[in-house]
BAVO-977517 format. One record per atom (N, C-alpha, C): residue number from 1; residue in one letter; atom name; x, y negated, z. Coordinates in steps of 0.02 Angstrom, whole numbers. Atoms other than C-alpha are relative to their C-alpha. Example, Ala and Ser with C-alpha at 12.3 -4.5 7.8 and 13.67 -1.06 7.14 Angstrom:
BEGIN
@num:1, residu:A, atome:N, c1:45, c2:59, c3:0
@num:1, residu:A, atome:CA, c1:615, c2:225, c3:390
@num:1, residu:A, atome:C, c1:45, c2:-60, c3:0
@num:2, residu:S, atome:N, c1:-42, c2:59, c3:-3
@num:2, residu:S, atome:CA, c1:684, c2:53, c3:357
@num:2, residu:S, atome:C, c1:-39, c2:-55, c3:37
END
This chain:
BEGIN
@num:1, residu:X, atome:N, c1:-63, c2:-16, c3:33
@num:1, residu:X, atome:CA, c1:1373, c2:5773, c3:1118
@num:1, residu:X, atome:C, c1:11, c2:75, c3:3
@num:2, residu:X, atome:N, c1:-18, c2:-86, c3:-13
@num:2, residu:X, atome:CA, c1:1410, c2:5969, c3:1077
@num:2, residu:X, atome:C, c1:64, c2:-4, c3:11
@num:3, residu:X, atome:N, c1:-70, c2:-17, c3:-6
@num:3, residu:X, atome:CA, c1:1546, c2:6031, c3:1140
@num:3, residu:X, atome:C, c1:53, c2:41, c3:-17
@num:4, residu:X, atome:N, c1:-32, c2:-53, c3:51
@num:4, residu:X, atome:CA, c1:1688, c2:6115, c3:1065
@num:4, residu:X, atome:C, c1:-7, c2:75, c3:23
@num:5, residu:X, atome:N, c1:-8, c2:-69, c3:-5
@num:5, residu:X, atome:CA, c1:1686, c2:6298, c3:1064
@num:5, residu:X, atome:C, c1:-84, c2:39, c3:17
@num:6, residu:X, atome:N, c1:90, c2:-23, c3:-18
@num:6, residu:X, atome:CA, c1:1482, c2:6301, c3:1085
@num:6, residu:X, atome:C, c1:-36, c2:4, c3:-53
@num:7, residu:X, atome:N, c1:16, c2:-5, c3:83
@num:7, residu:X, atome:CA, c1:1448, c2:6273, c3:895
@num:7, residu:X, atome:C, c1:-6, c2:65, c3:-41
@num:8, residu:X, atome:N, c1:-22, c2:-52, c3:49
@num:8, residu:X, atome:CA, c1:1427, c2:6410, c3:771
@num:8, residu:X, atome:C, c1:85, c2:-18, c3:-50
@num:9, residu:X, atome:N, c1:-65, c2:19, c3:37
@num:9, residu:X, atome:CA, c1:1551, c2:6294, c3:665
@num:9, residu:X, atome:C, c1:75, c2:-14, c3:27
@num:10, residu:X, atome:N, c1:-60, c2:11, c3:-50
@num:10, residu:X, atome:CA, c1:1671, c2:6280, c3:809
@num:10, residu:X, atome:C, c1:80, c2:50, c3:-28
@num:11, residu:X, atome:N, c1:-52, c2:-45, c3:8
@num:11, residu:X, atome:CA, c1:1837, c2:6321, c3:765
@num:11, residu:X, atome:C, c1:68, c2:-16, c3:54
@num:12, residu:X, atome:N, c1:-53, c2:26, c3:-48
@num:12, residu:X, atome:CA, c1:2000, c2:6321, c3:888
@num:12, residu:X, atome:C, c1:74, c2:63, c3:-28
@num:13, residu:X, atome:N, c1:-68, c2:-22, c3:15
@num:13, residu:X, atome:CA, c1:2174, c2:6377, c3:839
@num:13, residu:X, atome:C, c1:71, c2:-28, c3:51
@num:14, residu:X, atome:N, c1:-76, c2:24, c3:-33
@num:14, residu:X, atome:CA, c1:2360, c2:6370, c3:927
@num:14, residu:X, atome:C, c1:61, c2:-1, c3:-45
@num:15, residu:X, atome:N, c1:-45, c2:2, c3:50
@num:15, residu:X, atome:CA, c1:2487, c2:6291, c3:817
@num:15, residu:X, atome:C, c1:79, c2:-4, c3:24
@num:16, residu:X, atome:N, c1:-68, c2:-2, c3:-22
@num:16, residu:X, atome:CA, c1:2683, c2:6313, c3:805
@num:16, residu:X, atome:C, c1:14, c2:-60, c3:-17
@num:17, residu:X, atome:N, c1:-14, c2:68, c3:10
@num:17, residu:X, atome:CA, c1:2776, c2:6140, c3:832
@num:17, residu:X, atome:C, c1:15, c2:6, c3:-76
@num:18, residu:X, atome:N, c1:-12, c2:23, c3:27
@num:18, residu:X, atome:CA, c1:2791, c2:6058, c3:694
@num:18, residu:X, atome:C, c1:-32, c2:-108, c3:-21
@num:19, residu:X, atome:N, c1:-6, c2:70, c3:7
@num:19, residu:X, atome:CA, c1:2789, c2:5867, c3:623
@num:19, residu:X, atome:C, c1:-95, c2:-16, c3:-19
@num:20, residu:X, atome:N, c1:75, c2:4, c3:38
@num:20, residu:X, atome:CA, c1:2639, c2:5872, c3:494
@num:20, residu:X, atome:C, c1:-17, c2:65, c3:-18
@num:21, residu:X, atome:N, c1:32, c2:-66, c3:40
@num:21, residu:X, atome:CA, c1:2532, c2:6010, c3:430
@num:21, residu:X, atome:C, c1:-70, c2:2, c3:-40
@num:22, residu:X, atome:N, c1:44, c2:10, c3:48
@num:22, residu:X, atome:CA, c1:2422, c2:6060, c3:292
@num:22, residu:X, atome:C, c1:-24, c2:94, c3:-4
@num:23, residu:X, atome:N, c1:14, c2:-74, c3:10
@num:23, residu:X, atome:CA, c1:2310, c2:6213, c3:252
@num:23, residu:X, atome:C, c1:7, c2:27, c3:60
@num:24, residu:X, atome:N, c1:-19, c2:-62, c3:-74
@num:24, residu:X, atome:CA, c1:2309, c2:6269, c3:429
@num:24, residu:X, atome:C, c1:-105, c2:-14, c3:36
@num:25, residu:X, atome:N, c1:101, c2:-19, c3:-17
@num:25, residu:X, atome:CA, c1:2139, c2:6345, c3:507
@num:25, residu:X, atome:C, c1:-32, c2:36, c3:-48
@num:26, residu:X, atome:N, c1:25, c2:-52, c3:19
@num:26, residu:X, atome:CA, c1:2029, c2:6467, c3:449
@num:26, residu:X, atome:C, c1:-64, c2:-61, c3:-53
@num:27, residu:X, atome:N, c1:27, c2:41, c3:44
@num:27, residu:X, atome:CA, c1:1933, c2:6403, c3:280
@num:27, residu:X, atome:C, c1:-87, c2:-4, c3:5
@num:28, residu:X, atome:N, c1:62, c2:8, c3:-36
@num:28, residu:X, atome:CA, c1:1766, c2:6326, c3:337
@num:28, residu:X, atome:C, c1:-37, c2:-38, c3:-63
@num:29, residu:X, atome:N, c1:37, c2:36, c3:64
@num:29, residu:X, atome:CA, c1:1600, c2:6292, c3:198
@num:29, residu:X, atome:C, c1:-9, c2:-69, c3:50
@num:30, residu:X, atome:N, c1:36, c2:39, c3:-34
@num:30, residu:X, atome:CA, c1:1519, c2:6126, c3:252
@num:30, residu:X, atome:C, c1:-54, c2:0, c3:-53
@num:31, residu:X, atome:N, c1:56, c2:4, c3:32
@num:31, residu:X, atome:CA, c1:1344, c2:6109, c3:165
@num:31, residu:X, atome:C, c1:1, c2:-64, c3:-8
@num:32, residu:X, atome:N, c1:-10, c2:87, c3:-13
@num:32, residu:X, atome:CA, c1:1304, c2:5914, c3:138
@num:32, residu:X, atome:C, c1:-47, c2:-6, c3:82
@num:33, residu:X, atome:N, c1:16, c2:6, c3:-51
@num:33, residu:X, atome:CA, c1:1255, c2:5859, c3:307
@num:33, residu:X, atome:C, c1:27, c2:38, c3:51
@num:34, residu:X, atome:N, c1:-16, c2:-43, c3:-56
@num:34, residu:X, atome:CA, c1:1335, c2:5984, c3:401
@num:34, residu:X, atome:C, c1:88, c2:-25, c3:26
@num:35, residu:X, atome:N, c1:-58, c2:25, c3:-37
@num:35, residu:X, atome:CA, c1:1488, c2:5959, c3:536
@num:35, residu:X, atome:C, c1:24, c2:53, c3:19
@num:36, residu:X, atome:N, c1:-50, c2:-84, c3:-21
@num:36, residu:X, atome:CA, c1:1634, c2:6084, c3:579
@num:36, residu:X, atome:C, c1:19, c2:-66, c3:58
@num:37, residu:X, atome:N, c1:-25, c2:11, c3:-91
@num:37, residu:X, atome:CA, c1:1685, c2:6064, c3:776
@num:37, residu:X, atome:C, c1:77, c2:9, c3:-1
@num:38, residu:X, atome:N, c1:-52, c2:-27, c3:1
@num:38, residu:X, atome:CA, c1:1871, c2:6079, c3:775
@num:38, residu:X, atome:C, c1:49, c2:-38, c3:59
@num:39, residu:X, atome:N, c1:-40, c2:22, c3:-84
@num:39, residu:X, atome:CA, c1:2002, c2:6089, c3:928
@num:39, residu:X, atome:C, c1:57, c2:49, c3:-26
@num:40, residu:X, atome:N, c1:-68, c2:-34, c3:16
@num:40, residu:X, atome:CA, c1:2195, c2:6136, c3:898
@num:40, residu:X, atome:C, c1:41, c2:-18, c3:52
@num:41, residu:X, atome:N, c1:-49, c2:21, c3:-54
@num:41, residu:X, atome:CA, c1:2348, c2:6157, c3:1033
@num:41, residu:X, atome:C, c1:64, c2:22, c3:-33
@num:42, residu:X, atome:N, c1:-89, c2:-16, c3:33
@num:42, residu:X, atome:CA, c1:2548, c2:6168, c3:1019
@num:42, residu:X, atome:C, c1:10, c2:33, c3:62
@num:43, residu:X, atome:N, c1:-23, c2:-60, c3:-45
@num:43, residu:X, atome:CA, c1:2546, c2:6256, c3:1183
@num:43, residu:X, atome:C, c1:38, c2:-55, c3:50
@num:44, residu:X, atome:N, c1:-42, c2:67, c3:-49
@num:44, residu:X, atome:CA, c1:2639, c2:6053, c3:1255
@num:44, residu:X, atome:C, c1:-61, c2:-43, c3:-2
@num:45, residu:X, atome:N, c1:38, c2:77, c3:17
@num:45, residu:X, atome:CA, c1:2576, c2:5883, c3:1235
@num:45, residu:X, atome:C, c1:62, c2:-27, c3:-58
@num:46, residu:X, atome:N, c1:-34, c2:32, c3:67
@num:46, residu:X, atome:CA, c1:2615, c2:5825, c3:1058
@num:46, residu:X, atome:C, c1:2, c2:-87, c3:6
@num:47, residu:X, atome:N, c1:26, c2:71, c3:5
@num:47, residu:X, atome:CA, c1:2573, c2:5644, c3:1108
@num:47, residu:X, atome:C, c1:-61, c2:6, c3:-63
@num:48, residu:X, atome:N, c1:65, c2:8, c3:17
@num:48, residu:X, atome:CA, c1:2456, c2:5554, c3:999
@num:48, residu:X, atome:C, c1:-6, c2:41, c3:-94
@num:49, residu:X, atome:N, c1:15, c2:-18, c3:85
@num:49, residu:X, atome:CA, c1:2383, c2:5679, c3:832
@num:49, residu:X, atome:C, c1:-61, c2:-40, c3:-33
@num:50, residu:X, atome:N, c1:49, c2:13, c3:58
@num:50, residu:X, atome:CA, c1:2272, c2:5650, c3:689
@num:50, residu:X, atome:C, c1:12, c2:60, c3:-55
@num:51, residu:X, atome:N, c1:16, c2:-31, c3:39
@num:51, residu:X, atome:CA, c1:2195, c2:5773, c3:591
@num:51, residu:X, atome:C, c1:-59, c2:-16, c3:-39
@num:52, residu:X, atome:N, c1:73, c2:9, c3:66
@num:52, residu:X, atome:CA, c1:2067, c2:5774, c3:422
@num:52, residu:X, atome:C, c1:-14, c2:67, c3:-18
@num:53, residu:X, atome:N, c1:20, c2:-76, c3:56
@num:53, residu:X, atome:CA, c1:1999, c2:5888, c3:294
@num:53, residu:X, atome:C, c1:58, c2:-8, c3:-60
@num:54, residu:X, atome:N, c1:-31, c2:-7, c3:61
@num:54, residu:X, atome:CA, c1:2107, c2:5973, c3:181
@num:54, residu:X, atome:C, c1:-51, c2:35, c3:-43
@num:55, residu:X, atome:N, c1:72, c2:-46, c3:47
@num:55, residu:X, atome:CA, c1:1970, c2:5991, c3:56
@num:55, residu:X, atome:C, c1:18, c2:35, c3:-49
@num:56, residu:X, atome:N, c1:-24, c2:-45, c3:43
@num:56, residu:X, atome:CA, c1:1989, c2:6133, c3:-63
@num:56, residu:X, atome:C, c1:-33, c2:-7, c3:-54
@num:57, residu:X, atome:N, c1:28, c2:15, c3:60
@num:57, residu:X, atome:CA, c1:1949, c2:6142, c3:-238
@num:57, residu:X, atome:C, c1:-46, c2:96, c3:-9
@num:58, residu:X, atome:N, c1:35, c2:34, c3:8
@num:58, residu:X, atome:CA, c1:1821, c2:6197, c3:-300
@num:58, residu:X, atome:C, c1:-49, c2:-35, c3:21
@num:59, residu:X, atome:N, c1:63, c2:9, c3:-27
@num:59, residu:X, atome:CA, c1:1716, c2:6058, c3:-256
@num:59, residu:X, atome:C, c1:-49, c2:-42, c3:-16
@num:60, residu:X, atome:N, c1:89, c2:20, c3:30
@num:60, residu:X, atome:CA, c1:1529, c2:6033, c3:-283
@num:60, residu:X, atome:C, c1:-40, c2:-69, c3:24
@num:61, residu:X, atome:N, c1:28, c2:54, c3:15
@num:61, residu:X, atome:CA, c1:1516, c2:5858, c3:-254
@num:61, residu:X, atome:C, c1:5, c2:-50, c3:109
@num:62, residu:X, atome:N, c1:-19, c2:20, c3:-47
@num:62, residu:X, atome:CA, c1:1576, c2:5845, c3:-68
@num:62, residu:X, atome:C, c1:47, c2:-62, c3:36
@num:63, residu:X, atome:N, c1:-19, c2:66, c3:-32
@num:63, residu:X, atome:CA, c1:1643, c2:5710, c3:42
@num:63, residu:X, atome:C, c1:29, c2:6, c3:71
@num:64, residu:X, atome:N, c1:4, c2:-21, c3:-44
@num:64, residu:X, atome:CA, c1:1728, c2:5758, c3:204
@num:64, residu:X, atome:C, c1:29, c2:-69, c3:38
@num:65, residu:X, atome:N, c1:-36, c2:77, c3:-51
@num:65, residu:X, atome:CA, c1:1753, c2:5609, c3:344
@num:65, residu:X, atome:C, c1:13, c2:34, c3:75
@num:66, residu:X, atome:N, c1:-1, c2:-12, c3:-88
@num:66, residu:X, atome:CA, c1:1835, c2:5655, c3:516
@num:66, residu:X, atome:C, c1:0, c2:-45, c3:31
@num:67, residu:X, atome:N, c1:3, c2:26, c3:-33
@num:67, residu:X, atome:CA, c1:1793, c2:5574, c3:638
@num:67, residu:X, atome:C, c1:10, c2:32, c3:103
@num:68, residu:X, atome:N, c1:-11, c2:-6, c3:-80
@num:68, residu:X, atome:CA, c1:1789, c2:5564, c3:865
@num:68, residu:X, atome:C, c1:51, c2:44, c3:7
@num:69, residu:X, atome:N, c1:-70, c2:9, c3:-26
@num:69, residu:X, atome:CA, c1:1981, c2:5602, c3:879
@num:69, residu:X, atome:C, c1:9, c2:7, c3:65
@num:70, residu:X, atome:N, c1:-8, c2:0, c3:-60
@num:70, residu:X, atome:CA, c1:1993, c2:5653, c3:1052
@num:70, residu:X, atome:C, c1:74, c2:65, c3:13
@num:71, residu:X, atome:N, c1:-74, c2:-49, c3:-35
@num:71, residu:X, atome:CA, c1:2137, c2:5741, c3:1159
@num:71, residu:X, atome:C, c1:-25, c2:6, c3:83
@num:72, residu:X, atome:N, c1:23, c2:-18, c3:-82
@num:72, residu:X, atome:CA, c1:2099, c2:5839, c3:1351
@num:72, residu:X, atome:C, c1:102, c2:31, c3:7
@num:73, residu:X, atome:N, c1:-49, c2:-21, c3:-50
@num:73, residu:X, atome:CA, c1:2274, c2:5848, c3:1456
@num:73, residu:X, atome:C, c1:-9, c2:54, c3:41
@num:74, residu:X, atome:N, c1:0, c2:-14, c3:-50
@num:74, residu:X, atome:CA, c1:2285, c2:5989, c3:1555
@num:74, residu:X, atome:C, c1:33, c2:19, c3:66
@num:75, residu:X, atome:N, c1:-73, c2:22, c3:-49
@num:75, residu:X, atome:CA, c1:2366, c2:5996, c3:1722
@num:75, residu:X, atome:C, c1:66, c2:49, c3:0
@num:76, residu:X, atome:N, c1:-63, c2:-54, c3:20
@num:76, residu:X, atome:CA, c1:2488, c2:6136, c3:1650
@num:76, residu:X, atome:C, c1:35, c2:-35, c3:-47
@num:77, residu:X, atome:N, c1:-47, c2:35, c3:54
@num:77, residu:X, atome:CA, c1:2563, c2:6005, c3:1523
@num:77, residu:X, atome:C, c1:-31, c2:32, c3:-58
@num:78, residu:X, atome:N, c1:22, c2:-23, c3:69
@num:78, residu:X, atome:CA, c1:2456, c2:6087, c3:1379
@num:78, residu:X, atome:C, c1:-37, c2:-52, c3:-21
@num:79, residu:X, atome:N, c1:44, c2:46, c3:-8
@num:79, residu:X, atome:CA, c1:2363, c2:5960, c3:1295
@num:79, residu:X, atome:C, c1:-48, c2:38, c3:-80
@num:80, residu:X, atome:N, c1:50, c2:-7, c3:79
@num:80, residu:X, atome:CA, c1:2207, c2:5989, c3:1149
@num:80, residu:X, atome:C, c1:-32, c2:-36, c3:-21
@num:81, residu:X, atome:N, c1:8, c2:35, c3:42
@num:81, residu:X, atome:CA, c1:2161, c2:5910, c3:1021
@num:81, residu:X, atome:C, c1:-58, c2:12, c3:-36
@num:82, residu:X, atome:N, c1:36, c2:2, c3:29
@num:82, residu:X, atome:CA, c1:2004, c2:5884, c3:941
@num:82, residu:X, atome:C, c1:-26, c2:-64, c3:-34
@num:83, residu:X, atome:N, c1:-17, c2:32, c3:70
@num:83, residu:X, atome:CA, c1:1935, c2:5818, c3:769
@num:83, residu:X, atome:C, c1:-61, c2:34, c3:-12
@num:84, residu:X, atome:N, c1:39, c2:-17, c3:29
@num:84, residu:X, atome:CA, c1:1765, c2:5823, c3:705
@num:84, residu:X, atome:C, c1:-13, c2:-4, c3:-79
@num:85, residu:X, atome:N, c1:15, c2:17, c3:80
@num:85, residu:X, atome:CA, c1:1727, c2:5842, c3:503
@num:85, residu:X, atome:C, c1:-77, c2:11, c3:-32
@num:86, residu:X, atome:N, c1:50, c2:-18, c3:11
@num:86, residu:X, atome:CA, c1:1584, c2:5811, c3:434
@num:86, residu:X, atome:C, c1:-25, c2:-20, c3:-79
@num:87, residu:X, atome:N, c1:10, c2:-5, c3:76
@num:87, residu:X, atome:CA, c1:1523, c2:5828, c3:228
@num:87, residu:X, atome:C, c1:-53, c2:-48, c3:-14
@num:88, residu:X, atome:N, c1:60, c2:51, c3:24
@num:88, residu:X, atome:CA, c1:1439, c2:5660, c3:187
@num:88, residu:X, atome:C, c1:-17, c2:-8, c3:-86
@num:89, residu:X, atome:N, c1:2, c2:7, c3:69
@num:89, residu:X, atome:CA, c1:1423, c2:5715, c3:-1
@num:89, residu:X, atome:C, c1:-56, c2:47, c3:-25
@num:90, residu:X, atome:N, c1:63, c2:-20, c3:16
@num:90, residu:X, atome:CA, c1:1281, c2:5779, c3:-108
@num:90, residu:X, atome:C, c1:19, c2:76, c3:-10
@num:91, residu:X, atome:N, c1:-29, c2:-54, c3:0
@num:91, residu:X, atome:CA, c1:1387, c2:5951, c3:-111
@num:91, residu:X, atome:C, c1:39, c2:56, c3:44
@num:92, residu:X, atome:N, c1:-58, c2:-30, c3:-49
@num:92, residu:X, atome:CA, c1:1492, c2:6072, c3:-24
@num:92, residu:X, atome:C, c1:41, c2:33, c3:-19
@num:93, residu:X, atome:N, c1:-75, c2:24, c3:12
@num:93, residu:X, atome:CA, c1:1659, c2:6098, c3:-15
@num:93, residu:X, atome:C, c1:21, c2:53, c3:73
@num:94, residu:X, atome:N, c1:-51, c2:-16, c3:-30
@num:94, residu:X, atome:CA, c1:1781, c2:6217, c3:85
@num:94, residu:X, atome:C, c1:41, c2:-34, c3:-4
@num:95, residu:X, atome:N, c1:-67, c2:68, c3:-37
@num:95, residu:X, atome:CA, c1:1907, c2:6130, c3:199
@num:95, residu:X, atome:C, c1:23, c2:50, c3:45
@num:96, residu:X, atome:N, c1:-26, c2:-2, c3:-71
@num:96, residu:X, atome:CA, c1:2028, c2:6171, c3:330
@num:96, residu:X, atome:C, c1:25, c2:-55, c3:31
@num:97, residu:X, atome:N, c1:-31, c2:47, c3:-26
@num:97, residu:X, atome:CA, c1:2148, c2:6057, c3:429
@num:97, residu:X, atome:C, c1:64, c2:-49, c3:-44
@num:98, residu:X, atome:N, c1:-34, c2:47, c3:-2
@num:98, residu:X, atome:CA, c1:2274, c2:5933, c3:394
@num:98, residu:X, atome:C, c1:2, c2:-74, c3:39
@num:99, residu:X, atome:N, c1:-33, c2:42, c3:-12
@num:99, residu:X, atome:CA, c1:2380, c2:5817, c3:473
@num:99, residu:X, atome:C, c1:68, c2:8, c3:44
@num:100, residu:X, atome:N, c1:-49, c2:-5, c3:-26
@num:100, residu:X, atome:CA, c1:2511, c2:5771, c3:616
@num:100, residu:X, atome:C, c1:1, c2:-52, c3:29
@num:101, residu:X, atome:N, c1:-21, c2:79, c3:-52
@num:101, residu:X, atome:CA, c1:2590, c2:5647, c3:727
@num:101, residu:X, atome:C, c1:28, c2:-75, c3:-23
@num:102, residu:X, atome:N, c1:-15, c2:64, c3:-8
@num:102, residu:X, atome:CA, c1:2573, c2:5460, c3:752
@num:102, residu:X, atome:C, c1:87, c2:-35, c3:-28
@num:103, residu:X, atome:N, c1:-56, c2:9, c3:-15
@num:103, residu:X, atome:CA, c1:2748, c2:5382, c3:715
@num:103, residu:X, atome:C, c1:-2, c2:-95, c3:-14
END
């Protein structure tokens, strides 16, 4: 399993509270076959997130699926969040983040 922040595609950001969000993160290609590493914090513990690809236009035939959803507590009450994406399409496609919290 790679781990976040050891990737070339690794990306990690610190977000301001909010509910849901879109367009946030720095705009990442994926090739077909290729996977972006991604890990985001609020600086608390949001309880439980979910994030995807906000796939951007134009695109060449791409497919983005996130998947392994994980969250690390740490003992300062910060918690992070990670969200793998990876381009199961015969194209590629710039993406950043989207989503938000469980309700």
């Amino acid at each position: 399993m790679e781990l976040p922040g050891t990737h070339p595609r690794a990306r990690h950001f610190f977000m301001e509270e909010t509910m849901a969000f879109n367009n946030v993160g720095p705009l990442t290609f994926l090739a077909p076959g290729q996977t972006a590493f991604w890990n985001y914090s609020y600086g608390s513990d949001h309880g439980t997130q979910f994030a995807s690809a906000d796939v951007k236009t134009p695109n060449q035939g791409a497919v983005h699926m996130a998947d392994q959803q994980r969250k690390r507590k740490d003992n300062n009450g910060n918690a992070t969040y990670f969200v793998n994406i990876h381009n199961q399409g015969v194209g590629g496609c710039f993406h950043n983040l989207q989503g938000g919290g469980m309700s």
